[in-house]
N, C-alpha and C positions, 0 to 999 in steps of 0.2 A: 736232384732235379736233372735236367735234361744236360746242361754244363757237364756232370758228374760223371753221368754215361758215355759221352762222346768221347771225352779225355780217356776216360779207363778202357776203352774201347781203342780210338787210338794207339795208346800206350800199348795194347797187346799185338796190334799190328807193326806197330815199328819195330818193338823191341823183342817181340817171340815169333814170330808168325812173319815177318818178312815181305820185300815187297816179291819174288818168286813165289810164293806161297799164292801170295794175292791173284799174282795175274793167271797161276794154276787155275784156282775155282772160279776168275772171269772166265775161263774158257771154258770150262765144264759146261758152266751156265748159259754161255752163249752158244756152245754147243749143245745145250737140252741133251745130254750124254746121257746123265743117271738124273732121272725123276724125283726120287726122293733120299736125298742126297743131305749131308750135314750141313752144306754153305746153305743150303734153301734153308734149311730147317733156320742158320742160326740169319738169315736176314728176313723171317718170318717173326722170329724171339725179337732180333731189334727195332722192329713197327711195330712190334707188340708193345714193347717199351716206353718208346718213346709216343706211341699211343696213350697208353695209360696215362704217362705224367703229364701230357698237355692237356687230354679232356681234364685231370685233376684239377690242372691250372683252371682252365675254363670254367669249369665248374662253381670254381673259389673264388674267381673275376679276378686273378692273376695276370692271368693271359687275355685279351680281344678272341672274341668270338667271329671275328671278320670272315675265317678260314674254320671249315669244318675243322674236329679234330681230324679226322681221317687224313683232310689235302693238308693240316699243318704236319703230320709226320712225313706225310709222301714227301714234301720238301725239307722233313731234316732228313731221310734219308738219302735222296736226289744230293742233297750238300755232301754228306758224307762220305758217300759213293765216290761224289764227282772228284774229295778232297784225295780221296786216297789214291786215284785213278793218276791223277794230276803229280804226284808224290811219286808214283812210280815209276812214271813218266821222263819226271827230269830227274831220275838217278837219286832219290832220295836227299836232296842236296837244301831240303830246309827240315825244320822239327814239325814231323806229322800232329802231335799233341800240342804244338805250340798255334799250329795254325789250325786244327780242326777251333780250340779254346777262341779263338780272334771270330772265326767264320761264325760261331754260333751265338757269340755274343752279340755278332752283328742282329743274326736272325733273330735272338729275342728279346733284344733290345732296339734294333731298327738304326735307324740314321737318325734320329730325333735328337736332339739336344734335352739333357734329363736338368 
């Protein structure tokens, strides 16, 4: 599920792929440098993903159909983004996997009392 991906995801930015790496392909991107380019490619593969397993959810009445699939990935991706971005930012100085796991639990689970 969505939990699964973010963590293994995480994981491979913390721990192979670094936060210089990171802020490498934010700049590519924010400078529209190279068109089609592997970072486009692979955060096209992660709304592809994270696409697929929400409508699944949806689908199955796992998930609230409140939020198209489409705007429910846009905002795991938006979290995701925002978590690594944030990560980078202050020096690495908390667990990327430990807090992307907290952030997304919030999102599909909500503030509700279960």
């Amino acid at each position: 599920g969505p939990m699964g991906l973010v963590s293994k995801h995480s994981q491979v930015i913390e721990e192979d792929l670094g936060c210089e790496n990171m802020k490498t392909l934010d700049r590519i991107q924010l400078a529209n440098t190279l068109k089609n380019n592997a970072s486009l490619q692979y955060n096209r593969d992660l709304y592809d993903l994270f696409y697929t397993i929400l409508k699944k959810g949806m689908d199955q009445e796992i998930f609230t159909k409140d939020l198209s699939p489409e705007e429910a990935a846009d905002h795991f991706i938006l979290g995701f983004r925002g978590l690594v971005y944030d990560w980078c930012v202050r020096d690495q100085v908390f667990s990327l996997k430990e807090k992307v796991q907290k952030h997304f639990d919030i999102l599909i689970h909500g503030l509700t009392v279960h």
